[in-house]
matplotlib code that plots the C-alpha trace (Angstrom):
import matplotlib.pyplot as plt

x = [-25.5, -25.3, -22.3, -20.3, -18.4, -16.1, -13.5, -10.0, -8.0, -7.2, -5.5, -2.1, -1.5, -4.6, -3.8, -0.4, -0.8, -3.9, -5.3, -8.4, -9.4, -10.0, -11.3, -10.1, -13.1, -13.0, -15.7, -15.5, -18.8, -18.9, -18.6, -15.1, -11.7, -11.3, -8.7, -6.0, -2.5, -0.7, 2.8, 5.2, 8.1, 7.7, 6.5, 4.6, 1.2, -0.2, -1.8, -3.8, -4.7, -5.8, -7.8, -9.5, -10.1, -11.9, -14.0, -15.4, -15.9, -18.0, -19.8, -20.8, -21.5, -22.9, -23.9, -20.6, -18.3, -15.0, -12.5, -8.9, -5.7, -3.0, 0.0, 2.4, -0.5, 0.0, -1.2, -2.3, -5.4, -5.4, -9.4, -10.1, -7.9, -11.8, -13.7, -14.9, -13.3, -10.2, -7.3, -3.7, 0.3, -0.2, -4.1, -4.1, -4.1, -7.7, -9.1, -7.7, -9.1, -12.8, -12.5, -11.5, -14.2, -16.7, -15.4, -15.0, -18.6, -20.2, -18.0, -19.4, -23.3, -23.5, -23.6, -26.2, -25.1, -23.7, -22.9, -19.1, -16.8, -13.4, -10.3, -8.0, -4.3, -2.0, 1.7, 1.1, 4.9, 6.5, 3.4, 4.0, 8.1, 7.9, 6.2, 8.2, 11.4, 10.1, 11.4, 9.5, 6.5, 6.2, 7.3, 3.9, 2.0, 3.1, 3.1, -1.2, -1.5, -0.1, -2.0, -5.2, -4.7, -3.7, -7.1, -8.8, -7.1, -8.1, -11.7, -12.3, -14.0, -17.2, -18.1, -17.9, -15.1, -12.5, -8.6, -6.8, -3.4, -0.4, 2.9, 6.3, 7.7, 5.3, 8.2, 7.0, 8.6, 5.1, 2.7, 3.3, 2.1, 1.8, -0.6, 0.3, -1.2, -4.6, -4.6, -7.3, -5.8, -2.0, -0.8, 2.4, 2.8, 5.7, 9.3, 9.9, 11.8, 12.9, 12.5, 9.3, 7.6, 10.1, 8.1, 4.6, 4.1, 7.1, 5.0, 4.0, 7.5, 8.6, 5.7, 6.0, 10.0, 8.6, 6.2, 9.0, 11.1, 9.1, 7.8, 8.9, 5.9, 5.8, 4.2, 0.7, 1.3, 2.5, 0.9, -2.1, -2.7, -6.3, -6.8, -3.4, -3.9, -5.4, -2.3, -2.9, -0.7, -2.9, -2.6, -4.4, -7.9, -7.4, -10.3, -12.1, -12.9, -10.6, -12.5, -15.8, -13.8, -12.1, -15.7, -16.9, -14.5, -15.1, -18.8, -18.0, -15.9, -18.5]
y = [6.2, 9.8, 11.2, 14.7, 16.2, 19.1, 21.2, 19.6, 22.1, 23.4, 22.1, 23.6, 24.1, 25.6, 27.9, 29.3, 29.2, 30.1, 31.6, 29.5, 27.8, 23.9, 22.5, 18.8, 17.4, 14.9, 12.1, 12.2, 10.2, 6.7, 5.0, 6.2, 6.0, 9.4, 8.6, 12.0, 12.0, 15.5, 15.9, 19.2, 20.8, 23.8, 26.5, 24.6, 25.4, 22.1, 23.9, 26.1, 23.7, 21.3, 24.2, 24.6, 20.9, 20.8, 23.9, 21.9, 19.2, 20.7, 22.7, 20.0, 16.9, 19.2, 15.4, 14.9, 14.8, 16.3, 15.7, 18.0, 16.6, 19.4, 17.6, 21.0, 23.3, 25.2, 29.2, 28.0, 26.8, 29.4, 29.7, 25.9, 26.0, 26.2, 23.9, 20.2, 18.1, 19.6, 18.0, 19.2, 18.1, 15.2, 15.1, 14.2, 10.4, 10.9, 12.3, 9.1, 6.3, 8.5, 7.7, 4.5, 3.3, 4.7, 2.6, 0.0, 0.0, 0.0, -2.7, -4.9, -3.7, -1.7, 1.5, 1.4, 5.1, 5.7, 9.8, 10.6, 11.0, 12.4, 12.7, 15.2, 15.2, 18.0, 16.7, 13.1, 11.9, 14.2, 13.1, 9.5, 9.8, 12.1, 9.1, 6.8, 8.1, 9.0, 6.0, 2.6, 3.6, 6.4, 3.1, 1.4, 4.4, 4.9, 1.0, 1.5, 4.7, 3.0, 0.1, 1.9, 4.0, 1.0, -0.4, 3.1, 3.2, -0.6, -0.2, 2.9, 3.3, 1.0, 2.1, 6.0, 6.9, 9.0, 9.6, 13.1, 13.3, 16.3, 15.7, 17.0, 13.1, 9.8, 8.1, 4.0, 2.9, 5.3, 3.9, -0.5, -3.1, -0.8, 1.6, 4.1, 2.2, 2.9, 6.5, 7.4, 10.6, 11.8, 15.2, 16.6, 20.2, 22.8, 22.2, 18.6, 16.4, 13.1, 11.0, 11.9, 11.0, 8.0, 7.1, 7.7, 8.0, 5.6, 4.9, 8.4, 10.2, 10.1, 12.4, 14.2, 15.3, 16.3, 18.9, 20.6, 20.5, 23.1, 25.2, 24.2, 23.6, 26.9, 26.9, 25.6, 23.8, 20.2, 16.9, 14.6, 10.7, 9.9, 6.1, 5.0, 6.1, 9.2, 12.0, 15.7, 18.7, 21.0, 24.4, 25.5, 27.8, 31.2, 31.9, 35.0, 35.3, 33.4, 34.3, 32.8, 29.8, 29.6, 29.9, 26.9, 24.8, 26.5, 25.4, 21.6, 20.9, 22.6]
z = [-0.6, -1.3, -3.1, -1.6, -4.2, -3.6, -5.2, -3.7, -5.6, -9.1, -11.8, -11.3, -15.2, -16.5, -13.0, -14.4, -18.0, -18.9, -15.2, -15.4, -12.6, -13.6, -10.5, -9.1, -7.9, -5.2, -3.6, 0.2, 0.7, 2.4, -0.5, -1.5, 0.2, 1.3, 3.9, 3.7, 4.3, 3.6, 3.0, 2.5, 4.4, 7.1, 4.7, 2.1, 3.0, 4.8, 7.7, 4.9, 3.0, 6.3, 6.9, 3.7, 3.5, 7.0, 6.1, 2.7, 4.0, 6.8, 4.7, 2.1, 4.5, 7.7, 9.3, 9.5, 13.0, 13.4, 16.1, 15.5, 17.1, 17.0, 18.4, 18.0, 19.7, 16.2, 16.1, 12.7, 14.6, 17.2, 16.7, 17.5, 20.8, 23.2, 21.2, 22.6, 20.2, 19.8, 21.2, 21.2, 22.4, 24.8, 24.4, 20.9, 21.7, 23.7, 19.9, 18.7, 21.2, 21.0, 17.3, 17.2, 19.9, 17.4, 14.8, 17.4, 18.5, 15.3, 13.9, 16.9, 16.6, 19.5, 17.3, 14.1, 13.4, 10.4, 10.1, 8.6, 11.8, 10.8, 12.7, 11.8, 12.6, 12.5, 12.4, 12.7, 12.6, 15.0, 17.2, 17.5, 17.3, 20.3, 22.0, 20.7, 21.9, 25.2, 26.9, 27.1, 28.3, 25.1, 22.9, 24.0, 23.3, 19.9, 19.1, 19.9, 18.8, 15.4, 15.5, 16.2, 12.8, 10.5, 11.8, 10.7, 7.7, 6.8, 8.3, 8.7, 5.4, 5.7, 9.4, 8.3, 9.9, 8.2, 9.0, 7.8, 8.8, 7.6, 8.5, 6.8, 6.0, 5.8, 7.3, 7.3, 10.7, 11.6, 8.7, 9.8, 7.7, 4.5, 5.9, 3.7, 0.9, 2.4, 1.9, -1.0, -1.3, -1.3, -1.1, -1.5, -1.5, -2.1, -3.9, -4.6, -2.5, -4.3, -1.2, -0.6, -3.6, -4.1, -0.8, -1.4, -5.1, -6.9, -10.0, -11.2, -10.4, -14.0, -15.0, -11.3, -12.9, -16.4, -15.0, -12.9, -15.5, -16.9, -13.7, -9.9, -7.0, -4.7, -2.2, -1.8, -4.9, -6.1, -6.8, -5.6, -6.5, -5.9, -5.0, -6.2, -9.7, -10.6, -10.4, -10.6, -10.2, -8.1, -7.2, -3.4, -4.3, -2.7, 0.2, 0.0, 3.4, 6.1, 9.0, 7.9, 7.2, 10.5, 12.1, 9.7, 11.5, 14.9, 14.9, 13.2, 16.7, 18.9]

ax = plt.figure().add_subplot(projection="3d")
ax.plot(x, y, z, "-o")
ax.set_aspect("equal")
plt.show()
């Protein structure tokens, strides 16, 4: 299986210190569990980051599919808004059951395909808590929509299909049966918020309060755990050229 390696960030440290760019490499291949869940309050810079992500990832796997649900029709993603796989307020749900019937179809055979299909997610939690508090009706929705992920996020991985969600809290009444756990890679941007990381990353939150003892996370900075172990404070790379980067992810939901 061949391996993708890309720059997830830079070491946030070396960044302020020293201004050397230490790079954070991360797997996204088949192999490895490169399931994303972002994290950070309004202003933290999750939609930049999202961005940046998506734009690697299509540039360094190009056999890879992308489908983008943007539940709050965001103007962060203004350029993806006449693209064919990108979804957005109460169409989000169709990016979902198209990606799970992948997975669905080559779990049973019927699909011997095995390119990288990611979905994207842009506000995750405010997605499926608006359905769930839109009467009984919402409930059910949200009750499959949730189920549907927790299968992605347990399956997902050996059929080639990826999940990459950003939201502001990984509240668990939206993550059931300890989906959360099944995230290979956690981000948590911008000035620290105890319950937050009490939430996603309990053992490391010792060393998380001795770095910001010393400097506090701004914006598009703070921490990562890679597969439950492996914690970084990263810093976000700056991008030279935004547009060509908007039009990376244009063409990867053509």
């Amino acid at each position: 299986m061949m391996k993708y390696d890309f720059t997830l960030g830079y070491d946030l440290g070396a960044w302020q210190d020293y201004k050397i760019k230490k790079k954070i490499i991360m797997d996204i291949s088949a192999s490895t569990n490169s399931h994303m869940l972002i994290n950070g309050i309004s202003g933290a810079g999750k939609s930049f980051f999202q961005t940046q992500i998506f734009a690697k990832i299509a540039r360094t796997d190009k056999d890879s599919t992308f489908y983008f649900a943007d539940y709050k029709r965001d103007d962060s993603y203004a350029h993806l808004r006449e693209q064919s796989r990108y979804f957005s307020y109460e169409d989000t749900l169709q990016a979902l059951d198209i990606v799970y019937g992948i997975m669905k179809a080559r779990i049973s055979g019927a699909d011997e395909t095995r390119n990288q299909v990611t979905l994207i997610w842009d506000e995750y939690v405010a997605n499926i808590l608006a359905l769930y508090n839109d009467g009984k009706e919402g409930k059910q929705k949200a009750e499959v929509a949730m189920r549907k992920v927790s299968e992605i996020l347990m399956m997902g991985r050996s059929m080639c299909v990826r999940l990459i969600v950003s939201c502001q809290r990984a509240d668990a009444v939206v993550f059931p049966q300890g989906a959360r756990l099944n995230y290979g890679v956690v981000v948590i941007l911008g000035a620290f918020n105890k319950s937050i990381y009490e939430m996603l990353m309990t053992d490391h939150i010792d060393k998380v309060k001795q770095r910001i003892k010393q400097k506090d996370f701004g914006r598009g900075s703070g921490s990562v755990l890679l597969q439950g172990a492996d914690l970084h404070f990263i810093k976000v790379g700056e991008v030279a050229n935004m547009e060509k980067m908007k039009e990376r992810c244009k063409l990867a939901l053509a």
